[in-house]
Gaussian input, Z-matrix of N, CA and C with variables (Angstrom, degrees):
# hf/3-21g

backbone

0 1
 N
 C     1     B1
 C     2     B2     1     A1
 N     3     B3     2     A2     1     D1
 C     4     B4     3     A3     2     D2
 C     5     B5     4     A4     3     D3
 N     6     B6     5     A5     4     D4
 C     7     B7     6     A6     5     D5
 C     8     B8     7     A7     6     D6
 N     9     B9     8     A8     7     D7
 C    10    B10     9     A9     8     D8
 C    11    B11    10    A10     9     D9
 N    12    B12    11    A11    10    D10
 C    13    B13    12    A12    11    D11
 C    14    B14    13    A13    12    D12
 N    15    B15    14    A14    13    D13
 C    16    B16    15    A15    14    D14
 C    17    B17    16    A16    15    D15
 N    18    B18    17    A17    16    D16
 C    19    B19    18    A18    17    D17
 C    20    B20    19    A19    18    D18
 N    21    B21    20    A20    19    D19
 C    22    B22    21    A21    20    D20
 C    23    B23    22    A22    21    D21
 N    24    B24    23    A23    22    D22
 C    25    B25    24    A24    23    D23
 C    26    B26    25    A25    24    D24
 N    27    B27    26    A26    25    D25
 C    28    B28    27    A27    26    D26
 C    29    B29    28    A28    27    D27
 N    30    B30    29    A29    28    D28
 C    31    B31    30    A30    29    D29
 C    32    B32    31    A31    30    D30
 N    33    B33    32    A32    31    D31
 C    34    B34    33    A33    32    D32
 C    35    B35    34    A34    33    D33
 N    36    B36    35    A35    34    D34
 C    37    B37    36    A36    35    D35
 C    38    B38    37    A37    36    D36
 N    39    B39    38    A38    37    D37
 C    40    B40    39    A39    38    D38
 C    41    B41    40    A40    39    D39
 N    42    B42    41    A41    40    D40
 C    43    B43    42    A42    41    D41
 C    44    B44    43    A43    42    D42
 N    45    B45    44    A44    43    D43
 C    46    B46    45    A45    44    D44
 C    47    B47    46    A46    45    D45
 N    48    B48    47    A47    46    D46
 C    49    B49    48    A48    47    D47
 C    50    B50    49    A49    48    D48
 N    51    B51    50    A50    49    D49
 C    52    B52    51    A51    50    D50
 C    53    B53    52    A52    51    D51
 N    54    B54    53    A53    52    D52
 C    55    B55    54    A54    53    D53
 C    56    B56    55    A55    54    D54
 N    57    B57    56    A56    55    D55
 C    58    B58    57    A57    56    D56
 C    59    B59    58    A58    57    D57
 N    60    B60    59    A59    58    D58
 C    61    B61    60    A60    59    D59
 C    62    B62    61    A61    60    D60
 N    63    B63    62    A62    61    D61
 C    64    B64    63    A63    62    D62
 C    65    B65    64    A64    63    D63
 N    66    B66    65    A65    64    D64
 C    67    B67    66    A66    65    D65
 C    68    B68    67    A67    66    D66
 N    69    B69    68    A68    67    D67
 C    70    B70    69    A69    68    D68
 C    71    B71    70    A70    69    D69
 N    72    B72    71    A71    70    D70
 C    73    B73    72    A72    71    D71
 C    74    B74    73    A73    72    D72
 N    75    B75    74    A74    73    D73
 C    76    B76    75    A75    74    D74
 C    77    B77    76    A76    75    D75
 N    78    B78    77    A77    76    D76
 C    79    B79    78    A78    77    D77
 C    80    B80    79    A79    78    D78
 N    81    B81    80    A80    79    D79
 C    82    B82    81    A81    80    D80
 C    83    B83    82    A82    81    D81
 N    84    B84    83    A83    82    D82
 C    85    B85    84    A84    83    D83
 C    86    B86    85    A85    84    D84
 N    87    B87    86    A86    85    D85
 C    88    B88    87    A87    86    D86
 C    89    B89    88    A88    87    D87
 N    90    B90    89    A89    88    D88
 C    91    B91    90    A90    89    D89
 C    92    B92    91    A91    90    D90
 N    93    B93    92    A92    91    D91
 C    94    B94    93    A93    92    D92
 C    95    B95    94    A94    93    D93
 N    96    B96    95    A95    94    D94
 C    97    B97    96    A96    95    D95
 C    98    B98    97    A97    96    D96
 N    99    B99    98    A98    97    D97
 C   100   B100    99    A99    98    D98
 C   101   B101   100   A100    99    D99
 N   102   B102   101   A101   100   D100
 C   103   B103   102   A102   101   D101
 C   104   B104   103   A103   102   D102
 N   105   B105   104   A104   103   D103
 C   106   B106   105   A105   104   D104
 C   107   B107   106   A106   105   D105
 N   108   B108   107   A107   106   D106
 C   109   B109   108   A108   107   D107
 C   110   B110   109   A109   108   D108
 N   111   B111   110   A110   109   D109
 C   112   B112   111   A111   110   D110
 C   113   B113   112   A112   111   D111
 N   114   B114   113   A113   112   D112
 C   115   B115   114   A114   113   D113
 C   116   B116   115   A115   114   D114
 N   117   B117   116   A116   115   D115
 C   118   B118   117   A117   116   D116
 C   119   B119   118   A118   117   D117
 N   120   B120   119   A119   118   D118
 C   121   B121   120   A120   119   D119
 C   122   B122   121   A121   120   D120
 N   123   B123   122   A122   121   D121
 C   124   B124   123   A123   122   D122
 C   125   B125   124   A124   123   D123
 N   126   B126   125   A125   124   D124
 C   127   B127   126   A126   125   D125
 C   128   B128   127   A127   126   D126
 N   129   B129   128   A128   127   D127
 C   130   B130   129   A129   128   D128
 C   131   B131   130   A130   129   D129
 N   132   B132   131   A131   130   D130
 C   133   B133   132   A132   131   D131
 C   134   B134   133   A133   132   D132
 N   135   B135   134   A134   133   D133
 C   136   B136   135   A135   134   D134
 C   137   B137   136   A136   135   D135
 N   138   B138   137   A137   136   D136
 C   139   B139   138   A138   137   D137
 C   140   B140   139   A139   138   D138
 N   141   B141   140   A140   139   D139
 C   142   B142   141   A141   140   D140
 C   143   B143   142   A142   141   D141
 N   144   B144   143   A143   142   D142
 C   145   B145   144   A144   143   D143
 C   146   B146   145   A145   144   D144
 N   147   B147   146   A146   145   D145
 C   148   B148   147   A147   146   D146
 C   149   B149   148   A148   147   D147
 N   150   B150   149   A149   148   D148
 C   151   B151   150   A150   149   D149
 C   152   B152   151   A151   150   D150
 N   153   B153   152   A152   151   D151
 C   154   B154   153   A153   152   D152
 C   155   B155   154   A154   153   D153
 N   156   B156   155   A155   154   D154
 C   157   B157   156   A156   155   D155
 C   158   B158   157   A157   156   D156
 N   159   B159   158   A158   157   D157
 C   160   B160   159   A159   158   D158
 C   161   B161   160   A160   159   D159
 N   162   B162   161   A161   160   D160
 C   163   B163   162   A162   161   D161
 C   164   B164   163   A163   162   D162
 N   165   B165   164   A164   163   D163
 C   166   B166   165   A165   164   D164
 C   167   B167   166   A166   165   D165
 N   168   B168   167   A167   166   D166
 C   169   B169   168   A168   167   D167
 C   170   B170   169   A169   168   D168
 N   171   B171   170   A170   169   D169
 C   172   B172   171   A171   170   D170
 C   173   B173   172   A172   171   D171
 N   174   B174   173   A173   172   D172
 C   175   B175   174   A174   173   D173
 C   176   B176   175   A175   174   D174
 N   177   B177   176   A176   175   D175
 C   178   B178   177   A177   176   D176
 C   179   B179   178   A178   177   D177
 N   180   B180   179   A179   178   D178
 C   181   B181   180   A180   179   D179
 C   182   B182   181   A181   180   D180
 N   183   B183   182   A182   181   D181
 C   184   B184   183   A183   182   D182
 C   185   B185   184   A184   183   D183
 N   186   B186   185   A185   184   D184
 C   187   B187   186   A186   185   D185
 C   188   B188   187   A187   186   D186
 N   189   B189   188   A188   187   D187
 C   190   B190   189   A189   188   D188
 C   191   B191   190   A190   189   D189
 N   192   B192   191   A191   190   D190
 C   193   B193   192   A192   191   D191
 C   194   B194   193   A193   192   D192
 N   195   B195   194   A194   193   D193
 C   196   B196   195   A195   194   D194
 C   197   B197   196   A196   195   D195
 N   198   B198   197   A197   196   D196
 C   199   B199   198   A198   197   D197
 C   200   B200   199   A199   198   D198
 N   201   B201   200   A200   199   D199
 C   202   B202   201   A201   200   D200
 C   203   B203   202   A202   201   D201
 N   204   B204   203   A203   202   D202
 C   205   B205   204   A204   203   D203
 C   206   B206   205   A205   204   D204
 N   207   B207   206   A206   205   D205
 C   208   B208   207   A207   206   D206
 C   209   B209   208   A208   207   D207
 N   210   B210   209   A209   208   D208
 C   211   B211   210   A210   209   D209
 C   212   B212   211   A211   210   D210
 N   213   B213   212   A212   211   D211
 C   214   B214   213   A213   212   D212
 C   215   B215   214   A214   213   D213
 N   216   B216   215   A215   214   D214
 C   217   B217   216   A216   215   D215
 C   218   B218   217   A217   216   D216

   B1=1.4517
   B2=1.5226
   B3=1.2094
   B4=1.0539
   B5=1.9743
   B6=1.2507
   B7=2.1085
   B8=1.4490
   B9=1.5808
   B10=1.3581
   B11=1.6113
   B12=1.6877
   B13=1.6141
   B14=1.9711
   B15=1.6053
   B16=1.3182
   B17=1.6435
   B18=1.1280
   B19=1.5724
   B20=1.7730
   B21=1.6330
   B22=1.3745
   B23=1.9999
   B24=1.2456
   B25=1.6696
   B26=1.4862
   B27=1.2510
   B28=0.8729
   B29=1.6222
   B30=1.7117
   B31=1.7320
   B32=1.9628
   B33=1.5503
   B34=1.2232
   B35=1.6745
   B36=1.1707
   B37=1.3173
   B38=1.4055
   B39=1.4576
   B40=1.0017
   B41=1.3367
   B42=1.8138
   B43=1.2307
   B44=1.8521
   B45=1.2272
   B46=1.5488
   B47=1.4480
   B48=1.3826
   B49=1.1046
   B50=1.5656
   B51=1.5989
   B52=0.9482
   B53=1.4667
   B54=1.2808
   B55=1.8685
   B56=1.5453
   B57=1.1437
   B58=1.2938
   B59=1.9317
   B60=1.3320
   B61=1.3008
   B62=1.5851
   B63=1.7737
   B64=1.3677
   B65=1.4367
   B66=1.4956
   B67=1.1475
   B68=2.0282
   B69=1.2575
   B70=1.6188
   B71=0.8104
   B72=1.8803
   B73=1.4756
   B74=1.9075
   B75=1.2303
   B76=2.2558
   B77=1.4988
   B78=1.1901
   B79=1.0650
   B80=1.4411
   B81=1.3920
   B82=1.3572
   B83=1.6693
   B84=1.3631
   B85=1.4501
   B86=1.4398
   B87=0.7915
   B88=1.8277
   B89=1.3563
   B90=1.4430
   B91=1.5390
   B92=1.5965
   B93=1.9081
   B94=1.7934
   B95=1.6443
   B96=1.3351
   B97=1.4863
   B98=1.3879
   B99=1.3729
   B100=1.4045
   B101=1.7283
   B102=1.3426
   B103=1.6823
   B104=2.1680
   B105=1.3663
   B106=1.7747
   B107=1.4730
   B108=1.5355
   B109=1.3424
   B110=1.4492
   B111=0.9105
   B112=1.5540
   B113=1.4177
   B114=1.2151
   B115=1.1583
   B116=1.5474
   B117=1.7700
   B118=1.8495
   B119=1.8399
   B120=1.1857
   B121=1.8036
   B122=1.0600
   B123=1.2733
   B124=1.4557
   B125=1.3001
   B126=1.9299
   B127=1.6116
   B128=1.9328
   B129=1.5524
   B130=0.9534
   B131=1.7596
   B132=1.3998
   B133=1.3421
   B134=1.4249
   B135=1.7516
   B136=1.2232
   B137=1.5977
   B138=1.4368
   B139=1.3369
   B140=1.2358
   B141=1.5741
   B142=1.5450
   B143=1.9910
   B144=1.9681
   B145=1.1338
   B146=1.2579
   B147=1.0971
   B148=1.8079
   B149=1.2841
   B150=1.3443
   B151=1.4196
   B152=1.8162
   B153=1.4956
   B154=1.4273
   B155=1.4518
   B156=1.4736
   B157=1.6564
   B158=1.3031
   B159=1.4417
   B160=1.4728
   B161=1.2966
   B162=1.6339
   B163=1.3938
   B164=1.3475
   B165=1.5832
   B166=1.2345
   B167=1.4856
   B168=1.2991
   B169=1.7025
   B170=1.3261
   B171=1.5814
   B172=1.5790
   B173=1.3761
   B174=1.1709
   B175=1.3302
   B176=1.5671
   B177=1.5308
   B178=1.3842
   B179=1.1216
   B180=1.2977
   B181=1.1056
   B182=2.0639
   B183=1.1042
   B184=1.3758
   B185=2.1571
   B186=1.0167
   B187=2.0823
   B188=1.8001
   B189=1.4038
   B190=1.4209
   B191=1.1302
   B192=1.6800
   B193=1.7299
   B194=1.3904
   B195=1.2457
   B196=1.4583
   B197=2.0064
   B198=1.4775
   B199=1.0947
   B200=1.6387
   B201=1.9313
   B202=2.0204
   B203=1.7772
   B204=1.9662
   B205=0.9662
   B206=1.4627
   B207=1.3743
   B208=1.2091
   B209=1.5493
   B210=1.7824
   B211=1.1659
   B212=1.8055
   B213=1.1543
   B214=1.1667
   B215=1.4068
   B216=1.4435
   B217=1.7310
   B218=1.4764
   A1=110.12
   A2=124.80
   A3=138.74
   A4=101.89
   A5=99.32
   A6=107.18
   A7=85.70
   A8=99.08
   A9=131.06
   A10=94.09
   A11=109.78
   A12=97.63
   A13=79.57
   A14=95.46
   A15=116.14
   A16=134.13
   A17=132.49
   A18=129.08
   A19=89.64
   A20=77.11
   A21=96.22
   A22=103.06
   A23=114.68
   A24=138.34
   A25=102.52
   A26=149.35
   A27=153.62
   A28=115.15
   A29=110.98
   A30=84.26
   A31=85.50
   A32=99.06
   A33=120.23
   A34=94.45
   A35=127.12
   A36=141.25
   A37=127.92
   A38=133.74
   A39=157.95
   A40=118.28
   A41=113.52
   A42=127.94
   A43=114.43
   A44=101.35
   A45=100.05
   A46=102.31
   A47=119.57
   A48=132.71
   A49=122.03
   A50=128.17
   A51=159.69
   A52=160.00
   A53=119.42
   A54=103.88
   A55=110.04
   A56=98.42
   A57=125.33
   A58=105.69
   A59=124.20
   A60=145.88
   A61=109.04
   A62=120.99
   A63=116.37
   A64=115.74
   A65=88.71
   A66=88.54
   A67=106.39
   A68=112.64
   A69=123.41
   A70=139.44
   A71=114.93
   A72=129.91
   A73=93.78
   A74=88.47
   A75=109.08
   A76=101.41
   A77=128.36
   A78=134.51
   A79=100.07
   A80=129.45
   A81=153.37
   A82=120.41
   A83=127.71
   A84=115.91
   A85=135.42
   A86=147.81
   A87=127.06
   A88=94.94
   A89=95.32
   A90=113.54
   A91=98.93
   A92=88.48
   A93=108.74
   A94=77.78
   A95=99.50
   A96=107.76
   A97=121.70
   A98=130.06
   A99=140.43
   A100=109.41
   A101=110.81
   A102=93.56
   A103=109.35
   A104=75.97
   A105=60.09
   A106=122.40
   A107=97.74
   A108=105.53
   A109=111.80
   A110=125.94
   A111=119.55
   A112=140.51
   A113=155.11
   A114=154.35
   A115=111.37
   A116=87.92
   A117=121.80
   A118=94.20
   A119=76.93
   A120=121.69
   A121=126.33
   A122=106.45
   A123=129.60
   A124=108.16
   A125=104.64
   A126=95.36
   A127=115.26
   A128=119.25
   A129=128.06
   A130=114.13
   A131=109.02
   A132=108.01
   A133=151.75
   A134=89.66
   A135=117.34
   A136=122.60
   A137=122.29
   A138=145.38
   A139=115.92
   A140=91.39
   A141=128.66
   A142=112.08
   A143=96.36
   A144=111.00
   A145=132.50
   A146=116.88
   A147=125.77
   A148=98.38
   A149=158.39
   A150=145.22
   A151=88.81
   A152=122.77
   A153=98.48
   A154=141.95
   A155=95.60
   A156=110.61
   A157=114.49
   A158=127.73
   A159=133.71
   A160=109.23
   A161=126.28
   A162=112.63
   A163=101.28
   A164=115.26
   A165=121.63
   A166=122.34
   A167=122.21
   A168=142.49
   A169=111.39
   A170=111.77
   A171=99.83
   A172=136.91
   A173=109.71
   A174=122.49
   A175=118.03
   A176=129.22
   A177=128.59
   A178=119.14
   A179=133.91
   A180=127.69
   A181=89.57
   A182=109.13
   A183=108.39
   A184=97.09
   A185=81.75
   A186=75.74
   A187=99.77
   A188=90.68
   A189=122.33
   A190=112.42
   A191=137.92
   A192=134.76
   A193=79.20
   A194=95.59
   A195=106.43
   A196=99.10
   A197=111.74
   A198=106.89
   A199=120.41
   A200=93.62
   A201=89.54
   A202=94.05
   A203=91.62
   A204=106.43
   A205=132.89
   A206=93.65
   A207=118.18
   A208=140.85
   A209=93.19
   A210=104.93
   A211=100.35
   A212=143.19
   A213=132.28
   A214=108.57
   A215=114.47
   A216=130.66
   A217=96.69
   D1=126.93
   D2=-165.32
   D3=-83.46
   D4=-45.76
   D5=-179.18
   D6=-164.12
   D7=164.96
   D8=-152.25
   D9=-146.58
   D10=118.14
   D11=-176.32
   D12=-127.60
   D13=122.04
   D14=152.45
   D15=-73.71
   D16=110.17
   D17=177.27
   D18=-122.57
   D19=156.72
   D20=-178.58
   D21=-144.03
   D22=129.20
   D23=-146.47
   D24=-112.14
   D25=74.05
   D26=131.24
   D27=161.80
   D28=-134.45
   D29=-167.38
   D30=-115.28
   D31=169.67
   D32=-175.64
   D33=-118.77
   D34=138.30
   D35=157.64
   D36=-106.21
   D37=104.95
   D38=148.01
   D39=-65.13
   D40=116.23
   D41=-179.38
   D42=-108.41
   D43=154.43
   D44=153.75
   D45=178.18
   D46=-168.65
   D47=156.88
   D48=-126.72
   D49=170.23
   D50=156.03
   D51=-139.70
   D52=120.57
   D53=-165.77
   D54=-95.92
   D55=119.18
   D56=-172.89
   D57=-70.66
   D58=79.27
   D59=-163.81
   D60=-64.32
   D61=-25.51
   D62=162.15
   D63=-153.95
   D64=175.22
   D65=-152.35
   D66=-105.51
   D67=18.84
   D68=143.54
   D69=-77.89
   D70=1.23
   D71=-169.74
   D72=-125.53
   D73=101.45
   D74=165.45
   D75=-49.94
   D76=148.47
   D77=179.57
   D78=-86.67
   D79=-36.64
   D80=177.99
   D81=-109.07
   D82=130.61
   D83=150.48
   D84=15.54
   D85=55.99
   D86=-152.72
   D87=-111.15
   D88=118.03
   D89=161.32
   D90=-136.63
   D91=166.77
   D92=-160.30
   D93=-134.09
   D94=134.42
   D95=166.13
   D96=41.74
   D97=29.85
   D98=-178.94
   D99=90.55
   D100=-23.89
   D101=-177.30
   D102=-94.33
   D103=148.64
   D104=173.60
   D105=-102.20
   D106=166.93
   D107=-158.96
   D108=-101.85
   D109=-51.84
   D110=159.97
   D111=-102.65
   D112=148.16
   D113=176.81
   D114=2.38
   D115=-96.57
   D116=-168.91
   D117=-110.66
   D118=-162.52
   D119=172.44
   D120=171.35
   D121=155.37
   D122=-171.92
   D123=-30.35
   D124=-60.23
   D125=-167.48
   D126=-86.62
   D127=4.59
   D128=164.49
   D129=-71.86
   D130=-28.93
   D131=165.63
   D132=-72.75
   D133=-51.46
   D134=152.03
   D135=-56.15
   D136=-24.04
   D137=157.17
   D138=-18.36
   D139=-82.63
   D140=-152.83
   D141=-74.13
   D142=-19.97
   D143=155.31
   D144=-71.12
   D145=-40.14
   D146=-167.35
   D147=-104.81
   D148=-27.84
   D149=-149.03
   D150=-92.00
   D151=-53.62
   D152=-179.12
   D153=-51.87
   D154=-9.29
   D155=174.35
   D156=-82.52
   D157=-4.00
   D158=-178.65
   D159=-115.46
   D160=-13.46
   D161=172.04
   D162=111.46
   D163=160.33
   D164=-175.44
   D165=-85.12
   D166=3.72
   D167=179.56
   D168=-102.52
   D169=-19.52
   D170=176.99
   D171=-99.39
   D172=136.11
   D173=-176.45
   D174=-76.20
   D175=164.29
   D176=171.06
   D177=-172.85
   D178=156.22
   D179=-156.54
   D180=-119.61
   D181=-179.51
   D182=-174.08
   D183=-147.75
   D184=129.93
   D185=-176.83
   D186=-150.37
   D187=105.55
   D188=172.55
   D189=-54.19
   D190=-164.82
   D191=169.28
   D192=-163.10
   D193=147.88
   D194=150.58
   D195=101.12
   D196=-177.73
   D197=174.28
   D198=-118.20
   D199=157.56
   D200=-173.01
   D201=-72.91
   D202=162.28
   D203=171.23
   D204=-149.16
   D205=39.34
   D206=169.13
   D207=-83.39
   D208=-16.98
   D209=175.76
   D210=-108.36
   D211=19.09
   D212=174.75
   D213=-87.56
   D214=161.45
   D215=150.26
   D216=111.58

């Protein structure tokens, strides 16, 4: 065999967890009326880790649990 081309046909699911240690860090994006409101987030972080291991074509969705708490108190 001269090359070997791998594809892969539908979706892959990646699990885990995490404790979210404060409460200035969105678990998600948070913007108000188009500007944003804080820095990062969780899943912008966790993101920026895992998407290079899948290649520059792949897409993913990211789905948090639980509730934000950045805007409480």
């Amino acid at each position: 065999l001269a090359s070997v081309k791998v594809s892969r046909v539908g979706a892959l699911i990646v699990a885990g967890r995490y404790a979210k240690m404060s409460r200035v860090l969105p678990q998600t994006p948070w913007f108000i009326d188009g500007e944003r409101k804080l820095e990062s987030s969780v899943e912008e972080l966790i993101s920026a880790r895992i998407a290079p291991l899948f290649g520059p074509n792949t897409t993913f969705t990211f789905v948090s649990s639980g509730r934000e708490d950045v805007d409480v108190r």
